[in-house]
NUSE-581267 format. One record per atom (N, C-alpha, C, O): x, y, z. Coordinates in steps of 0.1 Angstrom, whole numbers, plus 2048, in hexadecimal, padded with zeros to 3 digits. Example, Ala and Ser with C-alpha at 12.3 -4.5 7.8 and 13.67 -1.06 7.14 Angstrom:
8847C784E 87B7D384E 8847DF84E 88E7DF855 8807EA847 8897F5847 88180084F 88680B850 
END
This chain:
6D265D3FA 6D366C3F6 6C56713F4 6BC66C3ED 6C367E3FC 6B36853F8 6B068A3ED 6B66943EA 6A66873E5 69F6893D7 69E6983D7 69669C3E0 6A36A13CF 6A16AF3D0 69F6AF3C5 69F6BB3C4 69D6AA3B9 6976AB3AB 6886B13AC 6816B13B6 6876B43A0 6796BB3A1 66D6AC3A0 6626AE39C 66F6A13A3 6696983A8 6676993B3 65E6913B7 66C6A03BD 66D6A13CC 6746AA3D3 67D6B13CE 6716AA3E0 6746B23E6 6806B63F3 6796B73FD 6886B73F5 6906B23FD 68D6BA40F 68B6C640F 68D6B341B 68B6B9427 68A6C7428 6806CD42A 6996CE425 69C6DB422 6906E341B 6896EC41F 68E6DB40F 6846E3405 6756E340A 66E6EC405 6716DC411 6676D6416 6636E5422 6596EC423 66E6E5429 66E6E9435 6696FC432 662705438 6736FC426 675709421 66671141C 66371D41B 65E704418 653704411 647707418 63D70D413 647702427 63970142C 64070D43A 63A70F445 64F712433 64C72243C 647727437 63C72A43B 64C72C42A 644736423 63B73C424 639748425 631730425 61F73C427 61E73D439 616744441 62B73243D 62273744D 62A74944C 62275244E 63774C449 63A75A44D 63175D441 62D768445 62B75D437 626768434 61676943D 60F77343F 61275E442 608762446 60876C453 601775456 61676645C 61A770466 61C781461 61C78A469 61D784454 62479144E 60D79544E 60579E453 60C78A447 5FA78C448 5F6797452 5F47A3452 5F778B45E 5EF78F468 5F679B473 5EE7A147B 60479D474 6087A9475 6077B7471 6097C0479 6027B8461 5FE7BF459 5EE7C345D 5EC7CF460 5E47BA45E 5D57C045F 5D67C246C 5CE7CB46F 5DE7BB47C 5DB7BF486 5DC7CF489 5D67D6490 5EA7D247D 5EF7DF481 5E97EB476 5EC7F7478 5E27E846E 5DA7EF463 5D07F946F 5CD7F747A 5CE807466 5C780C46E 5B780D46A 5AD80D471 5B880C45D 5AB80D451 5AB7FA452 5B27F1457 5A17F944A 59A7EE448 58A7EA445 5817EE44D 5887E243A 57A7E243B 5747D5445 5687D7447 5797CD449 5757C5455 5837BF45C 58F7C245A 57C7B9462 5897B246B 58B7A3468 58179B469 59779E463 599790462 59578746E 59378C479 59377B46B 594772478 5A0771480 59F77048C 5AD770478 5BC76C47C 5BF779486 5C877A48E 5B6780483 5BB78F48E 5BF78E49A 5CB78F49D 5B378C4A5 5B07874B3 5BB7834B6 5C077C4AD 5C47854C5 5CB77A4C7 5C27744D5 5BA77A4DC 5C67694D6 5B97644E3 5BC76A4F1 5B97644FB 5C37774F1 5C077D4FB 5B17834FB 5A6781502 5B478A4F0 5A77954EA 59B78B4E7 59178F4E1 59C7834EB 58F77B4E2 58A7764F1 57E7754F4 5937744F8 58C77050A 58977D50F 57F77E514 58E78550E 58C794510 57B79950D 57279D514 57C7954FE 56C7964FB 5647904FE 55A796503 5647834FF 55C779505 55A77E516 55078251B 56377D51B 56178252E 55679352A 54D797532 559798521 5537A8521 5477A5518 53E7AE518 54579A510 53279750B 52B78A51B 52178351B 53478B522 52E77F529 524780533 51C778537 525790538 51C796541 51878E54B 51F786552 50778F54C 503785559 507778557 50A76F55F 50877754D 50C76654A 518760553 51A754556 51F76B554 52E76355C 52D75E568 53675756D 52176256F 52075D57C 518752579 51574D584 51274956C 50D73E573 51273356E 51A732565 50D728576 51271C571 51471B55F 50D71D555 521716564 52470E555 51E70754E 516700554 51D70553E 5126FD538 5196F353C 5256F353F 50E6E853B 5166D953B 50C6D152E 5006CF52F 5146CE525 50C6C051A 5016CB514 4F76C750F 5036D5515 4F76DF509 4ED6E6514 4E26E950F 4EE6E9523 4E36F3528 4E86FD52B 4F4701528 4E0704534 4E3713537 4E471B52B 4DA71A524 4F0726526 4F872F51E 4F0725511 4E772B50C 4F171750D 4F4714504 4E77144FF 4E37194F5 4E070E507 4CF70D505 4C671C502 4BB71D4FC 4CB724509 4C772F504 4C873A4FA 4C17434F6 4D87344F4 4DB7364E4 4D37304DB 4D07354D0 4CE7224DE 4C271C4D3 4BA7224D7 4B77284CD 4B47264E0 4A572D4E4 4A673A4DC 49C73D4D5 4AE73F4DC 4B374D4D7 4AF74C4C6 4A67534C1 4B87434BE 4B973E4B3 4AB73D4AD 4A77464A5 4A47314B1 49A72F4B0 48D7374B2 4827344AC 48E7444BC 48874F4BA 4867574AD 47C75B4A9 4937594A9 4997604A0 49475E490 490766487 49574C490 49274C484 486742482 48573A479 47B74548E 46D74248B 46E72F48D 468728485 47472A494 47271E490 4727174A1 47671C4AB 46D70A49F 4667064AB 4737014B8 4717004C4 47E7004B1 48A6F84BA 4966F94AD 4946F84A1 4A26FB4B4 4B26FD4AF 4BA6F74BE 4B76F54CA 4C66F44B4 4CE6EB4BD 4D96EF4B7 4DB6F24AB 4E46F04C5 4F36FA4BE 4F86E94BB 4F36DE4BD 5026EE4B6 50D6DF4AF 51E6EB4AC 5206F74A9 5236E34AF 5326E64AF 5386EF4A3 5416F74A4 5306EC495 5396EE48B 5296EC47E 5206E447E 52B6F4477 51A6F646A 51F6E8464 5156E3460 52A6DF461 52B6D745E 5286C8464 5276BD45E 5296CC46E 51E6BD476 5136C3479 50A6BB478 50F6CC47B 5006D3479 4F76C746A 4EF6BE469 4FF6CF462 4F86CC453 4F96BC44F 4F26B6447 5026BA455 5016A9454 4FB6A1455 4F869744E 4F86A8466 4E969B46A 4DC6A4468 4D169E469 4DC6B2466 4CF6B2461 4CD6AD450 4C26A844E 4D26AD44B 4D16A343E 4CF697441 4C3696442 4D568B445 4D568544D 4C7682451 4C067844E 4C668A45A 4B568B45E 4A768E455 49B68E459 4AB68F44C 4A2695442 4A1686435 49768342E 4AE680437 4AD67642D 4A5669434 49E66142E 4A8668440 4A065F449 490661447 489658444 48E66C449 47F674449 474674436 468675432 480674430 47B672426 47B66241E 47465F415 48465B424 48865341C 490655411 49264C409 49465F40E 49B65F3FE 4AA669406 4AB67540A 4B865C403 4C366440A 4CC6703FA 4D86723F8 4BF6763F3 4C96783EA 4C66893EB 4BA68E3E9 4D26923ED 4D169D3F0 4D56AA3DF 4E06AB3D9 4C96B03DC 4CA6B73D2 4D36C73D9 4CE6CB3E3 4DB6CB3D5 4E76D93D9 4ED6DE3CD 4EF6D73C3 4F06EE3CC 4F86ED3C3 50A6E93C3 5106EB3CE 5116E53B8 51B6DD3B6 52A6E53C1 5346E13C7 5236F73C0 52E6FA3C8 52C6FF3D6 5337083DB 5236F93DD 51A6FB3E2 5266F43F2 52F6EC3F0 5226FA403 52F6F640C 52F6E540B 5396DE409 5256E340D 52A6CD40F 52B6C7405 5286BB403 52F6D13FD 5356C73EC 5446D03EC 54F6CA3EA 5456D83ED 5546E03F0 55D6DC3FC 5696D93FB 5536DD408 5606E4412 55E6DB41E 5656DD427 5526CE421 5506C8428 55A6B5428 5596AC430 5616B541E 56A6AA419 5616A0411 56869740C 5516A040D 54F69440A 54568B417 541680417 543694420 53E68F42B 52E687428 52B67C42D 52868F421 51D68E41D 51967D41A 51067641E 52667840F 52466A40F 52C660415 528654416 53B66641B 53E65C421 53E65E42F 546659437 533668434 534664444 522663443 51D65B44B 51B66B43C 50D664441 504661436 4F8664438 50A65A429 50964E420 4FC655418 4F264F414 4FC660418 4F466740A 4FC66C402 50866D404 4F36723F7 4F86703E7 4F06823E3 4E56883E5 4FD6833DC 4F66933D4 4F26973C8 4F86953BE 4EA69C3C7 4E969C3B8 4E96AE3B0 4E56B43BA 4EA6B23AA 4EC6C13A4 4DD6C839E 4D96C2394 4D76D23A3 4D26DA39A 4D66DF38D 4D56DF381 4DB6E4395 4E66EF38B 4F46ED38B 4FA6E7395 4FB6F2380 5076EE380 5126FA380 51D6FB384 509705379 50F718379 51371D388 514718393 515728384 51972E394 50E73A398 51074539C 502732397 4FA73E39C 4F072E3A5 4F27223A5 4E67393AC 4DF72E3B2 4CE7283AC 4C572D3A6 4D171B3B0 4C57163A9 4B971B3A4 4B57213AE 4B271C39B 4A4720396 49A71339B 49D70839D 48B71939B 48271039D 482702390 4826F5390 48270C386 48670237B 4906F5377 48D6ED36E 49E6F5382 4A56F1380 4A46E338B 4AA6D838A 4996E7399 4956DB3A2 48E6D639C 48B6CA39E 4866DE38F 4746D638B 47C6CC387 47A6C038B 4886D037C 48C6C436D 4966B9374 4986AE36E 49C6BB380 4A16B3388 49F6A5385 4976A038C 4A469D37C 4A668E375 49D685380 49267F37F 4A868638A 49E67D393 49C67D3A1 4A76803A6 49467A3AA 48E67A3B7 49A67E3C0 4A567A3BD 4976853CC 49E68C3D5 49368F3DF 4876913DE 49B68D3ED 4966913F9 49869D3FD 4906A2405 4A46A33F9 4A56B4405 4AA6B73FC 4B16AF3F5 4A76C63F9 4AE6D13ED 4B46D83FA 4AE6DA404 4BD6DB3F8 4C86E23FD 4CA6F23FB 4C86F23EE 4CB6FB3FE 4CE70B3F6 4D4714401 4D171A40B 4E170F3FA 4EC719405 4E772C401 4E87323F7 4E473040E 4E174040F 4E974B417 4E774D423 4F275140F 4F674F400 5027483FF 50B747407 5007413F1 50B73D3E8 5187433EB 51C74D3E4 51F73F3F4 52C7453F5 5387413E9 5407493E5 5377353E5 5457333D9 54673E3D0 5507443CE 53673F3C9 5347453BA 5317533BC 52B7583B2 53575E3C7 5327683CF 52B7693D5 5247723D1 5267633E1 51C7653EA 50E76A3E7 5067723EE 50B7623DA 5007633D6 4F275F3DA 4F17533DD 4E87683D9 4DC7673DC 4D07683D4 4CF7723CD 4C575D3D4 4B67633C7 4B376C3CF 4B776E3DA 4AA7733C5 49C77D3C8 4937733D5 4927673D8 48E77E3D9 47F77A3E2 47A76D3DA 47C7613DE 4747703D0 46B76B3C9 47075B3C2 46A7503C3 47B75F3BC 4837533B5 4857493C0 48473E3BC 48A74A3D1 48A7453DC 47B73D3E0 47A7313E2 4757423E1 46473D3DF 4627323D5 45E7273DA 4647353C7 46272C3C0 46A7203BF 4667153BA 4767223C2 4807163C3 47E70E3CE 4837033CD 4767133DC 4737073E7 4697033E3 4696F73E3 45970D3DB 4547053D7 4546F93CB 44C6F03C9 45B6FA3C7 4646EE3BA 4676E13C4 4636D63C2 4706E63CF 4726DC3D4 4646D23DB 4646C53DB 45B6D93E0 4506D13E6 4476CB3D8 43F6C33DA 4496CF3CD 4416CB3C3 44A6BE3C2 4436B53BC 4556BA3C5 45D6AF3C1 45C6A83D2 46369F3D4 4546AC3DB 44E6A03E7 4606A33ED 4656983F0 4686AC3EF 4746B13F7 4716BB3FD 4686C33FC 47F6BA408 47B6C2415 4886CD40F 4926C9409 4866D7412 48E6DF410 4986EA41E 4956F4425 4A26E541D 4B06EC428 4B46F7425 4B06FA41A 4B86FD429 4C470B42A 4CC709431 4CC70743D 4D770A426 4E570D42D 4EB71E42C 4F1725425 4E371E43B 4E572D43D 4EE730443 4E973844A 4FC72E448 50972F44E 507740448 50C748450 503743441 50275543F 4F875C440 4F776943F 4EA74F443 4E0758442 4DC761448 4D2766442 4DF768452 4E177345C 4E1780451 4DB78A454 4E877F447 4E978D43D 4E178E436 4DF799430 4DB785434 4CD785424 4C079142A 4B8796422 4C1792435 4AF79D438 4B27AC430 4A97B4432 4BB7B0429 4C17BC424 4B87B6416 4AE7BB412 4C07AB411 4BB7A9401 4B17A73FE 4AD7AB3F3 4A779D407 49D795407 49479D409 48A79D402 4957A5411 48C7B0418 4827AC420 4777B1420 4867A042A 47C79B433 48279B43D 48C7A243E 47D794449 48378F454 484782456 47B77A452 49577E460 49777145B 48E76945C 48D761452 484768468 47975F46A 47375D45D 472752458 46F769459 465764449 47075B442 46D74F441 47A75E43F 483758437 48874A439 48C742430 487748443 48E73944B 481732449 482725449 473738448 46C735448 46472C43D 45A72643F 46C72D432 46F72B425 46B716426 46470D421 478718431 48270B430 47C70343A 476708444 47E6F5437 47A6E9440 4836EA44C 47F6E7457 4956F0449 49D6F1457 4A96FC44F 4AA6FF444 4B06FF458 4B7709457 4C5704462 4C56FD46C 4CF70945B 4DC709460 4E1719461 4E0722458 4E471A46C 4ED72946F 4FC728476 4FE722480 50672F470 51072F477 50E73A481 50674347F 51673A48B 51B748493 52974F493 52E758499 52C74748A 53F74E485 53C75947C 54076447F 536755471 540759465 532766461 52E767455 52D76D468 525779468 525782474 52678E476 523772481 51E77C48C 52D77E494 52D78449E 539779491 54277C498 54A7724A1 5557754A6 5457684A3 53D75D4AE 54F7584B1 55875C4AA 5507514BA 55E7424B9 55973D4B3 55D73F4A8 54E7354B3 54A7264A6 53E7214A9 5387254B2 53B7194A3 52E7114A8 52471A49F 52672649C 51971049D 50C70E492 50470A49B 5067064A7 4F770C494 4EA708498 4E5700489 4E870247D 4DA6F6491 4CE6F4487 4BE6F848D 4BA6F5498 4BA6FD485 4A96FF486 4A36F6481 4A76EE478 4986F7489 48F6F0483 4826E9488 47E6EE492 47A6DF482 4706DC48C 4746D8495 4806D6495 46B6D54A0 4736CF4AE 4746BF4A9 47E6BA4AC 46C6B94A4 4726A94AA 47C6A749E 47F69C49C 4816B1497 48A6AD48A 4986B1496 4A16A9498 4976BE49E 4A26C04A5 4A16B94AF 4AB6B84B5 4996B54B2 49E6AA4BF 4A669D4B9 4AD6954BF 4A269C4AC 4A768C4A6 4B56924A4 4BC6884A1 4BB69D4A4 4C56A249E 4CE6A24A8 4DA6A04A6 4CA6A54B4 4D06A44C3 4D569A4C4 4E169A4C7 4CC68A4C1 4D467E4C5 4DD67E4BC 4E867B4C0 4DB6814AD 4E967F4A4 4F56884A1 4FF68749A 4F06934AB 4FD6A04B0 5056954B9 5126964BA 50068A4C1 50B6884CB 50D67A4C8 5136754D1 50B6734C0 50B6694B3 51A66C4AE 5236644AE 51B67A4AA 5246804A0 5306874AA 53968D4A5 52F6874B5 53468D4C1 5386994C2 54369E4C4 52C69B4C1 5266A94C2 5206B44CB 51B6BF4CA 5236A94D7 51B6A94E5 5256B04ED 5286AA4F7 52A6BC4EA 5376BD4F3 5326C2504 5286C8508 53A6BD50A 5376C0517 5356CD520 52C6CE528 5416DB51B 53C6E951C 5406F150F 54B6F050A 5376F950C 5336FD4FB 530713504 52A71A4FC 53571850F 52B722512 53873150C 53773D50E 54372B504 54B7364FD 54573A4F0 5417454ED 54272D4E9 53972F4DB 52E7344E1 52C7404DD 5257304EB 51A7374EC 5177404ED 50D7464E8 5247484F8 5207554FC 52675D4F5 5237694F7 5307594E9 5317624DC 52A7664D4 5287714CF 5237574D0 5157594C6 50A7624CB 5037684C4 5097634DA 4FC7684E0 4FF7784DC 4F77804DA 5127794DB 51378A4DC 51778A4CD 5197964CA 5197834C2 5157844B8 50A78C4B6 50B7984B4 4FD7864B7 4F17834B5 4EE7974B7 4EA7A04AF 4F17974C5 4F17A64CC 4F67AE4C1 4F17B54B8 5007AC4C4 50B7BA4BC 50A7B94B0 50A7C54AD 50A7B14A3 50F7AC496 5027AF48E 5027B7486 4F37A6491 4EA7A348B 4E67AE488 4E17AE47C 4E67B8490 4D77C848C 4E17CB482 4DD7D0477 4F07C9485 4F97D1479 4FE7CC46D 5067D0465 4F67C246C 4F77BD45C 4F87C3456 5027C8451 4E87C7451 4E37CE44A 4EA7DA447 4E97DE43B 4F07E144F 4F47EC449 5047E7442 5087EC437 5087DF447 5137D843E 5107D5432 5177DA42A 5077CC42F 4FF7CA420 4FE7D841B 5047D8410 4FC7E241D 4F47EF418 5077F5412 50C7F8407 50E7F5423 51E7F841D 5257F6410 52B7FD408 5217E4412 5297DE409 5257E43F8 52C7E73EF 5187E43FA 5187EA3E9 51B7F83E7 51C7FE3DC 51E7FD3F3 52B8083F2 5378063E7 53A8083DB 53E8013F4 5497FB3ED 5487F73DE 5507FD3D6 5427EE3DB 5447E33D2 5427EC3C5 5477EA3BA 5377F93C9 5348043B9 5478093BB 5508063B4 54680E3C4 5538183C8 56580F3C0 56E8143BA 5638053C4 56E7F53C0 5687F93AD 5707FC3A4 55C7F93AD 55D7F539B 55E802392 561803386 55A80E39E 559817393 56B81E391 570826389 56F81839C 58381B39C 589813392 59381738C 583808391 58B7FD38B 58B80437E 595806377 57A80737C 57D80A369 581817366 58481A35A 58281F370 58882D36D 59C82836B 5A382F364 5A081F372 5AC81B372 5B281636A 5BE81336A 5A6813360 5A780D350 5AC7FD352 5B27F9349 5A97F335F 5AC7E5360 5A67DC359 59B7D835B 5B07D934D 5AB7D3343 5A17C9346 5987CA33E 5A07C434B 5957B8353 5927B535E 59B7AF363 5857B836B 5847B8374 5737B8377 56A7BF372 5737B237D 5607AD383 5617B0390 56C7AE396 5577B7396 5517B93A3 5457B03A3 53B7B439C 5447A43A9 53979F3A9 5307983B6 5397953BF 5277973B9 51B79F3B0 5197AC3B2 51B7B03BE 5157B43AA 5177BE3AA 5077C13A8 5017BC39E 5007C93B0 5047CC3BE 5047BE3C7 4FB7B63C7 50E7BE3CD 5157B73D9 4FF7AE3E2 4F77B53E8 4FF7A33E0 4F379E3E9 4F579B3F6 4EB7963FB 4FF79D3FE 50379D40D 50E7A9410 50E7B3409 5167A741B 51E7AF41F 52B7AC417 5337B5416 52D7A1412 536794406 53679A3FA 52E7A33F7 53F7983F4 53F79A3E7 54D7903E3 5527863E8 54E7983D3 55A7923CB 56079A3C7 5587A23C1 56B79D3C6 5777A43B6 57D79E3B0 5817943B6 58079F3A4 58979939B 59379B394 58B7A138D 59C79C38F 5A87A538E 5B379B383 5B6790383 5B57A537B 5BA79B36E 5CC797373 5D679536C 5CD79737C 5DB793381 5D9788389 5CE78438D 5E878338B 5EE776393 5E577B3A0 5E07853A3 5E676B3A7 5E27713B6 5ED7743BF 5EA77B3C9 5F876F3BF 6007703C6 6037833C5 60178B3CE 6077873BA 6097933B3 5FE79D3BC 6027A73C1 5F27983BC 5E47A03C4 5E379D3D2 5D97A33D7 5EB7933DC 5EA7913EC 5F379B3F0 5F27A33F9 6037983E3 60E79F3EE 60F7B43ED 6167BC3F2 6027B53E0 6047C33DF 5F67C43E9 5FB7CA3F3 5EF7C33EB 5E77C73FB 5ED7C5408 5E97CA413 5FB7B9406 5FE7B9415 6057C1412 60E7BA419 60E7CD40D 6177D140C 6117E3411 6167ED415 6027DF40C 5FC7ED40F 5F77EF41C 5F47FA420 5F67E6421 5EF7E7434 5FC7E7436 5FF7F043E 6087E0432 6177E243C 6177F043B 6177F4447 6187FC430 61F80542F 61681242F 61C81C432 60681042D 5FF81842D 5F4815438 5EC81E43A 5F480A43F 5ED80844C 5DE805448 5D5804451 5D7803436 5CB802433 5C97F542D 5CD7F4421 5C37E9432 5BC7DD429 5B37DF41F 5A87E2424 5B37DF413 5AB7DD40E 5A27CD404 5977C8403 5B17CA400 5AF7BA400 5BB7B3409 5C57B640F 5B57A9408 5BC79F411 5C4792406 5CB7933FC 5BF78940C 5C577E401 5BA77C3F4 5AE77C3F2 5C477A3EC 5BF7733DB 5BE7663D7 5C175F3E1 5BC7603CE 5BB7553CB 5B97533B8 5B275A3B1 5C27483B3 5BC7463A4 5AF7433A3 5A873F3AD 5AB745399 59B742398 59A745386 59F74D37F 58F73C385 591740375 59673B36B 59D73136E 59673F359 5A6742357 5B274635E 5B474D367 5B973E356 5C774235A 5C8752359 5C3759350 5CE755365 5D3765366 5C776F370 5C777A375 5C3766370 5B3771379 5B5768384 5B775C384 5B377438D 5B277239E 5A57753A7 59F77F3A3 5A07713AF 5947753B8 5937733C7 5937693CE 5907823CA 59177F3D9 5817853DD 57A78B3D5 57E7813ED 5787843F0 5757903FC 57B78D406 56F79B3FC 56E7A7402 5607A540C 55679F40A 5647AD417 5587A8420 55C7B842B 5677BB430 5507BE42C 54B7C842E 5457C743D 5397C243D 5497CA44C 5477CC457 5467D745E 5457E1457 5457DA469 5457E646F 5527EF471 5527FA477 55B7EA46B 5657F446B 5677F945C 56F80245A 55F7F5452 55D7F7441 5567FF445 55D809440 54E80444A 54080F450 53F81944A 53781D442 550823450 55182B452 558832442 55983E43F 55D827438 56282A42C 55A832420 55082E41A 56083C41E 554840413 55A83E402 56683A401 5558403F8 5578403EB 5638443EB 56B83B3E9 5698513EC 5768563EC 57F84F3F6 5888573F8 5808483FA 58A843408 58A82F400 594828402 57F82B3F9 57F8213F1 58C8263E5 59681F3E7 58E82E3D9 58F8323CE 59D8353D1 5A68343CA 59E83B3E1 5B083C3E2 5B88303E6 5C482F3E3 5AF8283ED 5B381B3F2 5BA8113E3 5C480C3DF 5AE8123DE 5AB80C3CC 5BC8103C6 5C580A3C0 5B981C3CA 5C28213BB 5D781C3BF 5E18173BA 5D18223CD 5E581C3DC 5E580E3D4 5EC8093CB 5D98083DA 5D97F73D2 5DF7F23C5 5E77E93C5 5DB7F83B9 5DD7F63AD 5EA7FB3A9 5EE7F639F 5F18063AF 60280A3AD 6087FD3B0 6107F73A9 6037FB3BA 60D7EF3C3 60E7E63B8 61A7E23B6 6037E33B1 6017D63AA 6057D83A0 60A7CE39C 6067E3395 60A7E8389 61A7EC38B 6207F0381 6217EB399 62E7EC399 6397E1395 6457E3395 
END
């Protein structure tokens, strides 16, 4: 007889359970395809017609030539590209920022001798990488900091004990896509060379910091012993990362890209996405960052005119095109009254929620693109206010 006690689950119930989020996510992505407002575009959007569509229409002269094979052509000239970009002597694409970051750590603990990697605690290869760090290439982490902001120079000086690479994800995406000052960034790599470490960026975002920093990325990357870049999750891209860096650190990185099998045979969809990333996405950062602290005044100054007993915009102002809200309700209560507002009013303004916190507070994340552009203060405050009936009903 099948266990249907609340010890367990029975087939039926099982079955019933892991529909649930697939039709709501189908209700999801029905909803933002057919929305007419929006401040960016989800990934789940695209169906892979539209996404070959784009790719054949960024592919230009490229479509007439030979295919890459094992990393040349298309693919080689996205590192060329890369490596222009951000001042540094040689980059090497890799599949995914997480086998990127692997073996350049990896490479760095070799180079240094010391496999022990300083990051903060919520930092991607302590969150979202599984653990890889020590059970696939047998180093060890240790914490600056333990808060949700990013490390101070102070916090590598007092660092208990010896480390090889300080790590500093740019920006902090868990704790809001947080970023230091110019200055505080300076002094924390120099912290790190006072402690005889090489210092990384995990810039999977760094593409948006030249708004806050007020440099250009070269100066910026410039900072760092190597650098990690995605081409997804800014410029638009299908997938695939790069590492920067000196040349014989990326050449050592090449043999352990295909070590890690990493060596794919043709790579020229990622390429020639990232290349029209790079094109189309990059000059328009910046004005995305400038947007977003649109919004985010526009989001806080609704919230408190609406009298919501508890609610953070953070950070405020917004350090990328990213941000955070926070909202003293359930999350479930805050997903299904935004999807209810693109079904019926055709406008996204949030997307999905999540617990976070105490009990009872929710947070999602807001991200500001070229279709956010066009929104002004008043077009934010009506969105705001449709949103919060939904939720107060």
């Amino acid at each position: 007889m099948t266990d249907t006690s609340a010890g367990g689950a029975g087939p039926a119930a099982r079955a019933a359970g892991e529909a649930e989020p697939a039709a709501r996510e189908l209700r999801e992505v029905a909803a933002w395809r057919g929305a007419r407002r929006r401040l960016s575009f989800a990934a789940s959007e695209p169906t892979v017609g539209e996404l070959l569509a784009e790719l054949a229409a960024a592919g230009g002269g490229a479509l007439d030539e030979p295919a890459d094979v094992y990393g040349d052509g298309v693919v080689a000239r996205l590192e060329q590209r890369v490596a222009a970009l951000l001042g540094t002597a040689d980059a090497a694409f890799f599949p995914s920022g997480t086998m990127a970051q692997q073996v350049a750590l990896r490479c760095w603990a070799g180079r240094t001798g010391n496999p022990v990697v300083a990051l903060h605690p919520e930092s991607h290869p302590e969150v979202w990488e599984g653990g890889a760090l020590s059970l696939v290439s047998g180093l060890r982490t240790v914490h600056p900091v333990s808060g949700p902001r990013q490390p101070a120079a102070e916090d590598v000086r007092d660092l208990a004990e010896p480390f090889g690479t300080l790590v500093l994800e740019l920006p902090l995406r868990d704790p809001g896509f947080l970023l230091p000052s110019w200055e505080e960034l300076e002094e924390v790599v120099e912290a790190a060379r006072e402690r005889d470490a090489v210092v990384h960026f995990d810039g999977a975002r760094l593409w948006e910091t030249t708004e806050h920093f007020g440099r250009p990325l070269a100066e910026i990357a410039g900072l760092a012993d190597s650098v990690y870049v995605s081409f997804y999750k800014s410029l638009g891209g299908l997938s695939g990362a790069a590492l920067a860096g000196p040349a014989g650190l990326v050449a050592e990185a090449r043999v352990w890209r295909h070590r890690y099998g990493g060596r794919v045979f043709r790579q020229f969809p990622q390429a020639l996405s990232a290349l029209a990333g790079l094109e189309r996405e990059l000059p328009r950062l910046p004005s995305y960052v400038r947007q977003a602290r649109v919004v985010a005044a526009a989001l806080a100054a609704g919230l408190s005119s609406a009298g919501v007993p508890w609610f953070r915009v953070h950070p405020e102002p917004p350090h990328t095109h990213q941000f955070q809200v926070w909202l003293p309700y359930e999350a479930e209560r805050l997903t299904e009254a935004g999807l209810r507002q693109a079904e019926e009013t055709g406008t996204v303004l949030f997307r999905r929620w999540a617990a976070g916190g105490p009990p009872g507070l929710a947070v999602t994340e807001v991200t500001v693109t070229e279709p956010g552009l066009s929104w002004t203060v008043r077009d934010v405050g009506a969105a705001l206010a449709d949103f919060l009936a939904r939720v107060q009903r």
